[in-house]
PDB file as gemmi writes it, atoms N, CA and C in Angstrom:
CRYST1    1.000    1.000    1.000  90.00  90.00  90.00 P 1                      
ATOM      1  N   UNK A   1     271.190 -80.842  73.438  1.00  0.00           N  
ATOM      2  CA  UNK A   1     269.914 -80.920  74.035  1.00  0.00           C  
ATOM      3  C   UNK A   1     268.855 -81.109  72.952  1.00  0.00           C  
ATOM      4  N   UNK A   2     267.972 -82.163  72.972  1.00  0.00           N  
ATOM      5  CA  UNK A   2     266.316 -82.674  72.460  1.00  0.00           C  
ATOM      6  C   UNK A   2     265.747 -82.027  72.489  1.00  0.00           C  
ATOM      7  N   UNK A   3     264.928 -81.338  71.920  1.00  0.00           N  
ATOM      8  CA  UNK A   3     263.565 -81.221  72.223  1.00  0.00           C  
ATOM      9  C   UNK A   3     262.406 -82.376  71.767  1.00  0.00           C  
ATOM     10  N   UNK A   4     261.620 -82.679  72.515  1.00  0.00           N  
ATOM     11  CA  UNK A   4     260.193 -83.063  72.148  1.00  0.00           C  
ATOM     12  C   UNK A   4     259.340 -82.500  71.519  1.00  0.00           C  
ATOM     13  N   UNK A   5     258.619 -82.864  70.506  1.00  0.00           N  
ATOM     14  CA  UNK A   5     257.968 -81.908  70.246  1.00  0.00           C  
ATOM     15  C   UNK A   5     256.691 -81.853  71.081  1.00  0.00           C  
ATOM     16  N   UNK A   6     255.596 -80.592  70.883  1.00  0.00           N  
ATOM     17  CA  UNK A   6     254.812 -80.700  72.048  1.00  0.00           C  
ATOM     18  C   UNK A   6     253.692 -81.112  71.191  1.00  0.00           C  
ATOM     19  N   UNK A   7     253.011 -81.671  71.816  1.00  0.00           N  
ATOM     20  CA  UNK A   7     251.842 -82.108  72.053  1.00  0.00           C  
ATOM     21  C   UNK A   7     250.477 -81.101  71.271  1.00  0.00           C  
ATOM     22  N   UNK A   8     250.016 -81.669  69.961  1.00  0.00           N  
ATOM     23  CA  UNK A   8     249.577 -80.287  69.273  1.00  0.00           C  
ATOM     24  C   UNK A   8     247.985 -80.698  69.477  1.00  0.00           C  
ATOM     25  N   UNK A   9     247.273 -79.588  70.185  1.00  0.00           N  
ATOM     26  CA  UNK A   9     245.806 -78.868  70.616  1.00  0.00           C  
ATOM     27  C   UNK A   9     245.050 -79.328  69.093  1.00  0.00           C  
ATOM     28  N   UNK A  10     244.035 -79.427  69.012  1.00  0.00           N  
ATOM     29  CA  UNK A  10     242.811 -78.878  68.011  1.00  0.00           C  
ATOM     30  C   UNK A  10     243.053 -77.728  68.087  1.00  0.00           C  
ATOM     31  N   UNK A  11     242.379 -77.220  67.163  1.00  0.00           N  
ATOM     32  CA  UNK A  11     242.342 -75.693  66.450  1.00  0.00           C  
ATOM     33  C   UNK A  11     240.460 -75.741  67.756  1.00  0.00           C  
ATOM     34  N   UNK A  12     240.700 -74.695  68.102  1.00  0.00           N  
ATOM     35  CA  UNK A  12     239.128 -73.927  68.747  1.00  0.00           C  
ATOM     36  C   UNK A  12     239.026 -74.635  70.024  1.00  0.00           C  
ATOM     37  N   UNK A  13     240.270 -75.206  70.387  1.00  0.00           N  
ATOM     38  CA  UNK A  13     239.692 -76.266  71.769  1.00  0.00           C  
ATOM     39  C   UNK A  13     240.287 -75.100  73.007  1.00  0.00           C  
ATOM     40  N   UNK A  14     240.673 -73.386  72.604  1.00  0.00           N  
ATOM     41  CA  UNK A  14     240.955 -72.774  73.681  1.00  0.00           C  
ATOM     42  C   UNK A  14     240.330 -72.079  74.591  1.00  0.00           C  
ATOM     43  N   UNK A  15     239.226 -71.806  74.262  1.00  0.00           N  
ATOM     44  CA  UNK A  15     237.860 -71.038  74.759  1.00  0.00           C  
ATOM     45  C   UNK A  15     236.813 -72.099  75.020  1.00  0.00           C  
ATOM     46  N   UNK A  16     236.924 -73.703  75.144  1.00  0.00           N  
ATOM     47  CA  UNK A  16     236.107 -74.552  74.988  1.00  0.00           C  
ATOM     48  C   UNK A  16     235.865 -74.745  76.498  1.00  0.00           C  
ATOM     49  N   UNK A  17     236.078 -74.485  76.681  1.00  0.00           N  
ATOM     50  CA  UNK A  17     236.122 -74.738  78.342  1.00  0.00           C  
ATOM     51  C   UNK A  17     235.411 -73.352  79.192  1.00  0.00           C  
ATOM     52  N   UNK A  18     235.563 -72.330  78.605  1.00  0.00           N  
ATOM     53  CA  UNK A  18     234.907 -71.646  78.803  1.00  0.00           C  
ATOM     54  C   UNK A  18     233.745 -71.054  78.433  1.00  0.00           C  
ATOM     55  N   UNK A  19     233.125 -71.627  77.445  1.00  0.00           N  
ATOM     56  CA  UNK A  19     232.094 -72.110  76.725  1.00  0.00           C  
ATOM     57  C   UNK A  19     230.795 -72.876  77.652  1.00  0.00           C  
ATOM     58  N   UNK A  20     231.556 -74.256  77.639  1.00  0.00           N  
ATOM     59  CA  UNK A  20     231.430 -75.158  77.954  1.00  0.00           C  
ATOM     60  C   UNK A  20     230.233 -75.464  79.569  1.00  0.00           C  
ATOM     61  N   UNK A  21     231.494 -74.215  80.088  1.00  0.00           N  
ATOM     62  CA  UNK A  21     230.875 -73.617  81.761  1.00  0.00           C  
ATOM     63  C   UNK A  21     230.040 -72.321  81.510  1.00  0.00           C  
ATOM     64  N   UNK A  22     229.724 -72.056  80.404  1.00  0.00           N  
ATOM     65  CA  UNK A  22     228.847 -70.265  80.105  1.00  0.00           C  
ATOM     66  C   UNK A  22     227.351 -71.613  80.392  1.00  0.00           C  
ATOM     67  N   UNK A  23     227.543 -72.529  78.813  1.00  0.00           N  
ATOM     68  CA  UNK A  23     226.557 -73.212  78.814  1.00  0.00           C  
ATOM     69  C   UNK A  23     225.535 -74.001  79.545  1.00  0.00           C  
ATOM     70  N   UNK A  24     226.856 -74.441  80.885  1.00  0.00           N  
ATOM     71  CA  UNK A  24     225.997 -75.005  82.275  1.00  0.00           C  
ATOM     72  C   UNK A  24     225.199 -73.753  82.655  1.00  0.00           C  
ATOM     73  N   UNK A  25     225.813 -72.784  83.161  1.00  0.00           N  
ATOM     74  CA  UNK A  25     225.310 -71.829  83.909  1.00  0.00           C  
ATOM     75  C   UNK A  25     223.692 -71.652  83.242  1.00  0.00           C  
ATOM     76  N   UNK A  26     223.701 -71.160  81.608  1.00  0.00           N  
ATOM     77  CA  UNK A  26     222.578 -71.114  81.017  1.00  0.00           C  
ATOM     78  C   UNK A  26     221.700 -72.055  81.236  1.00  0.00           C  
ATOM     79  N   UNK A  27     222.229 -73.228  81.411  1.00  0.00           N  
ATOM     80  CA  UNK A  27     220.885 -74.639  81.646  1.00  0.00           C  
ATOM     81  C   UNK A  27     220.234 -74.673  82.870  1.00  0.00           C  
ATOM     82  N   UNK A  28     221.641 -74.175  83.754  1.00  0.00           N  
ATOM     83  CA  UNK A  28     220.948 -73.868  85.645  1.00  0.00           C  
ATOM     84  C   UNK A  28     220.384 -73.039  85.349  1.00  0.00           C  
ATOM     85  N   UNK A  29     220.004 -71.990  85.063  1.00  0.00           N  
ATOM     86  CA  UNK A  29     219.252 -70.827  85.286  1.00  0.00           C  
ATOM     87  C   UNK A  29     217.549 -71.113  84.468  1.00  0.00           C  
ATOM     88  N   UNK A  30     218.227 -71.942  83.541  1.00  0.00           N  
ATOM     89  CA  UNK A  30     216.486 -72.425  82.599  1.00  0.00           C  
ATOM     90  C   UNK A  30     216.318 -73.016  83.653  1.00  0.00           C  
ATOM     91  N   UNK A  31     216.644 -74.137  84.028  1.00  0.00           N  
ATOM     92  CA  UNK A  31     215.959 -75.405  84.883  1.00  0.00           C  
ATOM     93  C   UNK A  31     215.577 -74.449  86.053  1.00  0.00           C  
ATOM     94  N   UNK A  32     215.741 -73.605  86.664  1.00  0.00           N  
ATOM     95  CA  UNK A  32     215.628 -73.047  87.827  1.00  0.00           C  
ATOM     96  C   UNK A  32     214.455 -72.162  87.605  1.00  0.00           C  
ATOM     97  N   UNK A  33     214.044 -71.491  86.204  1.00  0.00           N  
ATOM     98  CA  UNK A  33     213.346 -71.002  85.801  1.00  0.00           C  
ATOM     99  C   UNK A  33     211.926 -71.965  85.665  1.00  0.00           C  
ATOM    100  N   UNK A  34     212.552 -72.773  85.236  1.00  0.00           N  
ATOM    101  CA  UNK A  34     211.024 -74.308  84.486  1.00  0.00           C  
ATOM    102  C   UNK A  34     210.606 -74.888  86.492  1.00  0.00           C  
ATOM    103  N   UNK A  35     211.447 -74.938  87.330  1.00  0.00           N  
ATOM    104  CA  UNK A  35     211.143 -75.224  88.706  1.00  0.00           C  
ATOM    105  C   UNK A  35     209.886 -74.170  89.542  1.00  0.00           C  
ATOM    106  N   UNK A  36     210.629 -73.010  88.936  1.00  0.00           N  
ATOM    107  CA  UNK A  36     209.621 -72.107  89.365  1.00  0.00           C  
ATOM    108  C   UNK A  36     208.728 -71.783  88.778  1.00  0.00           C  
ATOM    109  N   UNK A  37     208.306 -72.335  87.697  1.00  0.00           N  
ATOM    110  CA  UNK A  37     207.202 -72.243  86.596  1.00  0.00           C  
ATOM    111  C   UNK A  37     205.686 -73.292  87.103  1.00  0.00           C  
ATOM    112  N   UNK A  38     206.725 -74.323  86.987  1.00  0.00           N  
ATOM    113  CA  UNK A  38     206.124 -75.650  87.493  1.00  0.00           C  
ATOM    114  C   UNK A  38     205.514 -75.482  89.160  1.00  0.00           C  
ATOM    115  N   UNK A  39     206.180 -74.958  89.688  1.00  0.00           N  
ATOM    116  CA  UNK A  39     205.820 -74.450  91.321  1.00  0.00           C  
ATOM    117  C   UNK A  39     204.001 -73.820  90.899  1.00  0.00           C  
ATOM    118  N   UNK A  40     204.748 -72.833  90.078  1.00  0.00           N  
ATOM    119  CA  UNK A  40     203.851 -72.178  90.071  1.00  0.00           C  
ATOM    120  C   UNK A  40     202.338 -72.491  89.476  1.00  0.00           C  
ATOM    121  N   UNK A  41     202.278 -73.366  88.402  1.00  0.00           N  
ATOM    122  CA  UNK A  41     201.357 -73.907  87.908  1.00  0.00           C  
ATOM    123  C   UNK A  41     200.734 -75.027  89.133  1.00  0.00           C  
ATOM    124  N   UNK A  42     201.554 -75.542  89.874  1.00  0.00           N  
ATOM    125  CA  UNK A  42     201.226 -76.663  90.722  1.00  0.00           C  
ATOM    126  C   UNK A  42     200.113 -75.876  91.874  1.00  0.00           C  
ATOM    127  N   UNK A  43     200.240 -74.616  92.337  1.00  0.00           N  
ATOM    128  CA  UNK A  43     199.781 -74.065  93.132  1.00  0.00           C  
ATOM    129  C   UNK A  43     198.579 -73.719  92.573  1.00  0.00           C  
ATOM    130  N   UNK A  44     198.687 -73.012  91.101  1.00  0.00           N  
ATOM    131  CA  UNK A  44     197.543 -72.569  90.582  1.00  0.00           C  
ATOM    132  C   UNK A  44     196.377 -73.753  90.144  1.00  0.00           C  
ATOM    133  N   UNK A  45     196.826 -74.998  89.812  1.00  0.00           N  
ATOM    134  CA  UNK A  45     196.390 -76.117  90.020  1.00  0.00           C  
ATOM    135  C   UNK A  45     195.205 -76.558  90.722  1.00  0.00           C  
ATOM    136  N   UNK A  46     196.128 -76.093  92.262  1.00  0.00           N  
ATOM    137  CA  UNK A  46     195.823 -77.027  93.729  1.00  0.00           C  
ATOM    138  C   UNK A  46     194.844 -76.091  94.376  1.00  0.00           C  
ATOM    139  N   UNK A  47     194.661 -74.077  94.271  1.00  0.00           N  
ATOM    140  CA  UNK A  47     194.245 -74.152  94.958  1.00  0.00           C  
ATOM    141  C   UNK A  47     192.730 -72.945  94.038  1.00  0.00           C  
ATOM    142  N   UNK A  48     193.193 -73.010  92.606  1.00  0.00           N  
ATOM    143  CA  UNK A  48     191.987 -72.920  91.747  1.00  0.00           C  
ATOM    144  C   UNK A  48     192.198 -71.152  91.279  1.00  0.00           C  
ATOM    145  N   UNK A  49     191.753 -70.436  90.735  1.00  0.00           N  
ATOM    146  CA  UNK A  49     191.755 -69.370  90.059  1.00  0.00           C  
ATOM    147  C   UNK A  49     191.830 -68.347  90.988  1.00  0.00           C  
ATOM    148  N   UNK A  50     191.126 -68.611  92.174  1.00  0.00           N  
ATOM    149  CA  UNK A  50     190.761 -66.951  92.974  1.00  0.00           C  
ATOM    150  C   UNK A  50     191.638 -67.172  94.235  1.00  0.00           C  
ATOM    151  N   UNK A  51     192.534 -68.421  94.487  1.00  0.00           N  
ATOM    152  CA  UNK A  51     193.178 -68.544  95.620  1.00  0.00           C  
ATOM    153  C   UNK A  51     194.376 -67.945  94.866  1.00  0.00           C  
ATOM    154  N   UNK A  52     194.622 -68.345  93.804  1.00  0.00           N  
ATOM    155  CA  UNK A  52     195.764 -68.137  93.319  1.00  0.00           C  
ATOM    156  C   UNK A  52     196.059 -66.174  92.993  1.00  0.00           C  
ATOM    157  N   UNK A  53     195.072 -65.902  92.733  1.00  0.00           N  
ATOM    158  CA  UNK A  53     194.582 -64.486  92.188  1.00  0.00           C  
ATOM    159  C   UNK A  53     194.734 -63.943  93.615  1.00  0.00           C  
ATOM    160  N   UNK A  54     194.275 -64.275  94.421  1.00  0.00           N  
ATOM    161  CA  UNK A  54     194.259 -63.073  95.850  1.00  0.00           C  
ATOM    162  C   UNK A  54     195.699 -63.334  96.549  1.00  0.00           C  
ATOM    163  N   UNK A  55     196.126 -64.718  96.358  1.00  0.00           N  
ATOM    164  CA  UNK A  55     197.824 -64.611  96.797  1.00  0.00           C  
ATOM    165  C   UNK A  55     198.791 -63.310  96.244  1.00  0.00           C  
ATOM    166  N   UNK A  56     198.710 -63.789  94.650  1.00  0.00           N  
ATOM    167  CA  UNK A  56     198.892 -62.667  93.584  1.00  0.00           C  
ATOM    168  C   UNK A  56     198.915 -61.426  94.191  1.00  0.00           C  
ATOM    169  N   UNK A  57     197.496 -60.844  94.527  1.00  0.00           N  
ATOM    170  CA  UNK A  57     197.663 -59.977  94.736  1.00  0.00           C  
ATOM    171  C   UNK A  57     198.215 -59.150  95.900  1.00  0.00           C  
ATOM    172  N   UNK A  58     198.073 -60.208  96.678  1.00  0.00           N  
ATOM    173  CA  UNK A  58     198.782 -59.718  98.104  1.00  0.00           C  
ATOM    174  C   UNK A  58     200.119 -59.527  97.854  1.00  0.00           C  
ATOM    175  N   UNK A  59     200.543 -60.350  97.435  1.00  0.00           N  
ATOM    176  CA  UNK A  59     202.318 -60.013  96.901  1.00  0.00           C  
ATOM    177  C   UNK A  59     202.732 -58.958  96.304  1.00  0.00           C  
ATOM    178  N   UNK A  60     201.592 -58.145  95.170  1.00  0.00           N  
ATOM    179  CA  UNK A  60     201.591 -57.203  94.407  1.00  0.00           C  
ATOM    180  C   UNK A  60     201.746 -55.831  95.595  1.00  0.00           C  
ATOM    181  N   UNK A  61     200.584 -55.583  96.342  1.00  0.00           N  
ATOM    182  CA  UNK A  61     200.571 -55.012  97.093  1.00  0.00           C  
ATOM    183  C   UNK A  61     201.618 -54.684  98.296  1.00  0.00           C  
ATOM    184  N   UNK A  62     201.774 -55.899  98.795  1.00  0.00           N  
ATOM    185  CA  UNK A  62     203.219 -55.770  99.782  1.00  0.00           C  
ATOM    186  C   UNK A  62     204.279 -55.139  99.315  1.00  0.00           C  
ATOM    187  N   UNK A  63     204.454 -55.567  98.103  1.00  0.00           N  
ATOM    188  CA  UNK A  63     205.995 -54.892  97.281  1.00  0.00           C  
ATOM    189  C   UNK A  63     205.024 -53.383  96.670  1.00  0.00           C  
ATOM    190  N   UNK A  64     204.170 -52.564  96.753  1.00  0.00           N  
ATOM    191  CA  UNK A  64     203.670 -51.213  96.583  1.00  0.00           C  
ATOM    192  C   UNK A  64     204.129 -51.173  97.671  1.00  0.00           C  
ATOM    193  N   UNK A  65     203.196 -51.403  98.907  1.00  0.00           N  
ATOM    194  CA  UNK A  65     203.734 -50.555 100.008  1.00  0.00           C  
ATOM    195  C   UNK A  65     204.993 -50.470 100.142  1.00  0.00           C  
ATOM    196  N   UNK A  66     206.277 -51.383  99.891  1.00  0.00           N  
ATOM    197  CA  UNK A  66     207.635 -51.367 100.228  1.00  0.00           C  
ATOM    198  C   UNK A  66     208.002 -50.439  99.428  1.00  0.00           C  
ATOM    199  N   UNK A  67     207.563 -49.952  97.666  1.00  0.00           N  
ATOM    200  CA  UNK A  67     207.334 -48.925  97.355  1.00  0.00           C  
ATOM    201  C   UNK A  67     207.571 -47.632  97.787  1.00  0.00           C  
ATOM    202  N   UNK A  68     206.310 -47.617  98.499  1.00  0.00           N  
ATOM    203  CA  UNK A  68     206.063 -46.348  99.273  1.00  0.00           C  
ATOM    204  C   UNK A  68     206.913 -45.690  99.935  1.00  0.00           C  
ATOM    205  N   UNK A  69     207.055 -46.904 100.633  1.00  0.00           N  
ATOM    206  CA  UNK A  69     208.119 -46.481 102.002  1.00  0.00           C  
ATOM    207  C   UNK A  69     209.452 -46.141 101.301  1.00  0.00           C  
ATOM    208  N   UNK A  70     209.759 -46.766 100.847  1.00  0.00           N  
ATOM    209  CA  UNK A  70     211.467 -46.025  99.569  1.00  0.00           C  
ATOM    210  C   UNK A  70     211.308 -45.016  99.287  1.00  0.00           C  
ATOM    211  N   UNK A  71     210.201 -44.674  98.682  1.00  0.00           N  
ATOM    212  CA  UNK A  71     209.254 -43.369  98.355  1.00  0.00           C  
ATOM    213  C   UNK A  71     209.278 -42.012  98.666  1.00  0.00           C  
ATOM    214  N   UNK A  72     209.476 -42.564  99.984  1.00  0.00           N  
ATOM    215  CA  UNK A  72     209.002 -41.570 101.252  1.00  0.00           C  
ATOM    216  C   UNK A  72     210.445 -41.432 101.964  1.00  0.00           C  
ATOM    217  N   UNK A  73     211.118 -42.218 102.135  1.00  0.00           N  
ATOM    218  CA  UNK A  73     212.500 -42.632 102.523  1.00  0.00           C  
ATOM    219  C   UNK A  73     213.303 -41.290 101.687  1.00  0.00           C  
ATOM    220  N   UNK A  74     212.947 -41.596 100.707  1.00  0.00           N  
ATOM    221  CA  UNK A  74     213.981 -40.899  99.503  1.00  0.00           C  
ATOM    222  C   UNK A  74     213.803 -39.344  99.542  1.00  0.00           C  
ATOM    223  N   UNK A  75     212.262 -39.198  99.606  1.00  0.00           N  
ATOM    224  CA  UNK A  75     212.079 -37.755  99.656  1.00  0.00           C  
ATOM    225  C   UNK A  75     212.725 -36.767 100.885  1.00  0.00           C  
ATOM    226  N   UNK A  76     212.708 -37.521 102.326  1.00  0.00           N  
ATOM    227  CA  UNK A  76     213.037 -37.429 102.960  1.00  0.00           C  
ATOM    228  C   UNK A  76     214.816 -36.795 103.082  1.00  0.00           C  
ATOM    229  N   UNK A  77     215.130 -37.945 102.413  1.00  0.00           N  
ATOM    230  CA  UNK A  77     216.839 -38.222 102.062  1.00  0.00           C  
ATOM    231  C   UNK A  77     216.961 -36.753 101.106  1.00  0.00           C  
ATOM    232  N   UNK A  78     216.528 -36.346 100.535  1.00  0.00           N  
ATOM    233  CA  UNK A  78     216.551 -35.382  99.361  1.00  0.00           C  
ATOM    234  C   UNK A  78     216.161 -33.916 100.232  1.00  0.00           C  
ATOM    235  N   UNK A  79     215.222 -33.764 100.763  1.00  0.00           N  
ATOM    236  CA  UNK A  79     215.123 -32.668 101.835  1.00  0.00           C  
ATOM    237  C   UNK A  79     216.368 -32.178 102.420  1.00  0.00           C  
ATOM    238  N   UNK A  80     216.568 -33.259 103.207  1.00  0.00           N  
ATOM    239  CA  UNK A  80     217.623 -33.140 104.406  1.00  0.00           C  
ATOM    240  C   UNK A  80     218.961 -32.451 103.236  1.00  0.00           C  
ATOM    241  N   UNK A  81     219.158 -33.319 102.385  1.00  0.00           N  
ATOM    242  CA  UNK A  81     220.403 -33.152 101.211  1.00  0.00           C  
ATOM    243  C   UNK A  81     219.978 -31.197 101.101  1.00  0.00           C  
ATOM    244  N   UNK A  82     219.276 -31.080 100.535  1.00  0.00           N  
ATOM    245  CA  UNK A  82     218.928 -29.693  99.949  1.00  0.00           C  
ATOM    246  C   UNK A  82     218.929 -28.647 100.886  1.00  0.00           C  
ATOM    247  N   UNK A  83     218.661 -29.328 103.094  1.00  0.00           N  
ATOM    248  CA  UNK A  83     218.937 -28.432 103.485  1.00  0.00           C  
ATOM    249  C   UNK A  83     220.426 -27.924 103.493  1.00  0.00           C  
ATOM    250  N   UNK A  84     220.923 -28.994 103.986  1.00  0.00           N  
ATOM    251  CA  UNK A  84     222.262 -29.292 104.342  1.00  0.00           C  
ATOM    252  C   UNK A  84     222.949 -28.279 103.020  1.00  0.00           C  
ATOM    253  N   UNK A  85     222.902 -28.419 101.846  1.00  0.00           N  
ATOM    254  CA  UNK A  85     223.246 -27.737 100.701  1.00  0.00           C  
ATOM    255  C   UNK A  85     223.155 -26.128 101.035  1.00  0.00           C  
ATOM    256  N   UNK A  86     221.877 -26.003 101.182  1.00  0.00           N  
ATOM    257  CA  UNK A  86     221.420 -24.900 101.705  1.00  0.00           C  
ATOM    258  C   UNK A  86     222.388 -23.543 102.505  1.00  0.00           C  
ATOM    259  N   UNK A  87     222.378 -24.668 104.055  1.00  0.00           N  
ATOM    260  CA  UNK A  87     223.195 -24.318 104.926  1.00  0.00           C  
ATOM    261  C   UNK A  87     224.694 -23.842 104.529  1.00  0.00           C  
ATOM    262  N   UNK A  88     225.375 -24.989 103.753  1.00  0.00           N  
ATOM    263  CA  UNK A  88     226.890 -25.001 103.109  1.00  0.00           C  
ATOM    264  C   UNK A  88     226.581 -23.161 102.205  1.00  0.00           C  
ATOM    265  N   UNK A  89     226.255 -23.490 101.465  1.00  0.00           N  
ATOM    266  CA  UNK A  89     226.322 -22.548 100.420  1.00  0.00           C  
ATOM    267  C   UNK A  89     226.274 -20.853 101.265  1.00  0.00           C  
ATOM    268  N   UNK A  90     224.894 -20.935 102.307  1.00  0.00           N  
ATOM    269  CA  UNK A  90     224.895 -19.542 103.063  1.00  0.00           C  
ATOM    270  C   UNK A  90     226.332 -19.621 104.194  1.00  0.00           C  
ATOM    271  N   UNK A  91     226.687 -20.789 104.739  1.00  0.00           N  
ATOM    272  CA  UNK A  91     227.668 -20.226 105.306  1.00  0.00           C  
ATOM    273  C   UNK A  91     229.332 -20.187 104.407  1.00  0.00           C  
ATOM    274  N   UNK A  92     229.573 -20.464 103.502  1.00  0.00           N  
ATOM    275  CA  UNK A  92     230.521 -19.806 102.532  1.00  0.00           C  
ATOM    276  C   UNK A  92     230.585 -18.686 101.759  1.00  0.00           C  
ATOM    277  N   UNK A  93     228.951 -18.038 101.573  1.00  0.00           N  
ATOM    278  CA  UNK A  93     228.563 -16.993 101.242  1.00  0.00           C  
ATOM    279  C   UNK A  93     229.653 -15.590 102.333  1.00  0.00           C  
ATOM    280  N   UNK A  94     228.904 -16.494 103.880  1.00  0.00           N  
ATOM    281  CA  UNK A  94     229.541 -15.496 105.025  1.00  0.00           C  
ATOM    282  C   UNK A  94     231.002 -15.612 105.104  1.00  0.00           C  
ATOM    283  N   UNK A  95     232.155 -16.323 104.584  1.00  0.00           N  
ATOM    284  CA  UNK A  95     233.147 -16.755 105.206  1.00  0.00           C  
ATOM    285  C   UNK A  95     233.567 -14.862 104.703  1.00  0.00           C  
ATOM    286  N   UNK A  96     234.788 -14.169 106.055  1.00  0.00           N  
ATOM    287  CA  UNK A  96     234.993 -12.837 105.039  1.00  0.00           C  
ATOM    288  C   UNK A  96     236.597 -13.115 104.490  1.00  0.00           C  
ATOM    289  N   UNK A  97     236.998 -12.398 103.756  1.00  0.00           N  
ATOM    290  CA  UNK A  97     238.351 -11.875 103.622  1.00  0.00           C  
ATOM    291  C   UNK A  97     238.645 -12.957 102.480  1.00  0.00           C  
ATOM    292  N   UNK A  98     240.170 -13.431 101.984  1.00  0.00           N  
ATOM    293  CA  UNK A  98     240.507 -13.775 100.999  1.00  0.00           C  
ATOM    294  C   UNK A  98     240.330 -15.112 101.199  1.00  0.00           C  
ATOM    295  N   UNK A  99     239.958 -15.714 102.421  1.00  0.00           N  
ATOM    296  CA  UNK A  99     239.537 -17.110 102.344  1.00  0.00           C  
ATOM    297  C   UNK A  99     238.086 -17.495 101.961  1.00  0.00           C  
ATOM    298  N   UNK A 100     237.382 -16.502 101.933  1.00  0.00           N  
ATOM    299  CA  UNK A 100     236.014 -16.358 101.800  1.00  0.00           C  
ATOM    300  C   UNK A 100     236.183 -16.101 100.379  1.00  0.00           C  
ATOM    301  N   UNK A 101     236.850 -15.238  99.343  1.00  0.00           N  
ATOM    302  CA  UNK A 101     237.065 -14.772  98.594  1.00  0.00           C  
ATOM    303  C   UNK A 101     237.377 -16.472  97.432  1.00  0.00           C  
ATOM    304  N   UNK A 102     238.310 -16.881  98.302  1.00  0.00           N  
ATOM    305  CA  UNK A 102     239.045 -18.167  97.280  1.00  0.00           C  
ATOM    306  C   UNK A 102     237.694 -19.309  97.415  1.00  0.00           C  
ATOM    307  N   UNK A 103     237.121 -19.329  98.650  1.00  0.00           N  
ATOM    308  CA  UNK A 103     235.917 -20.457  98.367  1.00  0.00           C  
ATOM    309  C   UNK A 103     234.608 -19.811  97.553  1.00  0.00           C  
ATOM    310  N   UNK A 104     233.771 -18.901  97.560  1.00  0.00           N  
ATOM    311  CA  UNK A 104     233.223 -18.568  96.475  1.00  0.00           C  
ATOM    312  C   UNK A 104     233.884 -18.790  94.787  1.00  0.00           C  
ATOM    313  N   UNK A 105     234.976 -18.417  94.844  1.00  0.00           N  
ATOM    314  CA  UNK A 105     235.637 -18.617  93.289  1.00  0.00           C  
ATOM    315  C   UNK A 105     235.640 -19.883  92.928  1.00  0.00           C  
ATOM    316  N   UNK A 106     235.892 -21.043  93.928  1.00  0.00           N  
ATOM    317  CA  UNK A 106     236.072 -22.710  93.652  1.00  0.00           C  
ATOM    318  C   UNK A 106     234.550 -23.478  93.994  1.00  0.00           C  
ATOM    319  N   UNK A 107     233.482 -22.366  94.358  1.00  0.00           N  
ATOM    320  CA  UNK A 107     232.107 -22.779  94.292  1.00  0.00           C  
ATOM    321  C   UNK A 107     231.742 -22.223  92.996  1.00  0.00           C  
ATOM    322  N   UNK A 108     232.153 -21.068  92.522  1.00  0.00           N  
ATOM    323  CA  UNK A 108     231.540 -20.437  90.732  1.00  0.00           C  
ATOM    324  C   UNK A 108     232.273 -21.403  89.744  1.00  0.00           C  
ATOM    325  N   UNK A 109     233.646 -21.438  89.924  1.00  0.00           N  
ATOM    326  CA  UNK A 109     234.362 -22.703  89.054  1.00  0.00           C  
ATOM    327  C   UNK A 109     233.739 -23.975  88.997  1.00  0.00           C  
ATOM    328  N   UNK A 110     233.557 -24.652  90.560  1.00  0.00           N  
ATOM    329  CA  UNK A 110     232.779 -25.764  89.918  1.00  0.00           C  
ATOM    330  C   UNK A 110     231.370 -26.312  89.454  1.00  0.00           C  
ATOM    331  N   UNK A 111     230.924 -24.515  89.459  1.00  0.00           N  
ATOM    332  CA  UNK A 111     229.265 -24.847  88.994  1.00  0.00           C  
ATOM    333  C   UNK A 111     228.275 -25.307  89.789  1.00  0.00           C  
ATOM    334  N   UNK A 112     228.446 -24.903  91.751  1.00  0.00           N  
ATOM    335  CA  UNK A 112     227.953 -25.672  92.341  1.00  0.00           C  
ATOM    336  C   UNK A 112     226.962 -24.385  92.970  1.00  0.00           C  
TER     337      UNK A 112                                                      
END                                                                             
């Protein structure tokens, strides 16, 4: 039995390809960047300093209030958590006898 010999690569042509496709990705994301740049100058352009400025700011504002509301969402979320905690902890406090006994010990063990 022959062998052929195989067919010999460049030296660095093994990661080239994956390179190659890092580098597109980087150019889509500029060009997509320079699109929305250009958008943006086109507007500021078209509709002059204070149209552009009070859009601005409305956008600024909308995303505060959405803010807020997360804000408020969360605190909420954190209450309820701390009662609920609350609750757990006093009723394992009450459990009696050696089952009550073994869950206090695996609430002091885990520091909770």
């Amino acid at each position: 039995m022959i062998r052929t010999p195989r067919p010999m690569k460049p030296k660095g042509a093994k990661g080239q390809g994956r390179r190659v496709a890092q580098l597109e990705a980087e150019l889509a994301e500029a060009r997509a960047k320079l699109a929305k740049a250009e958008a943006s100058l086109r507007a500021f352009e078209k509709g002059g300093v204070e149209a552009y400025a009070a859009r601005r700011i409305a956008e600024l504002e909308e995303g505060q209030q959405v803010a807020r509301g997360q804000a408020v969402e969360a605190a909420v979320a954190k209450s309820r958590a701390e009662g609920e905690l609350k609750t757990l902890r006093d009723a394992i406090a009450k459990v009696p006898g050696i089952h009550g006994w073994l869950l206090r010990r695996a609430v002091k063990k885990a520091g909770l």
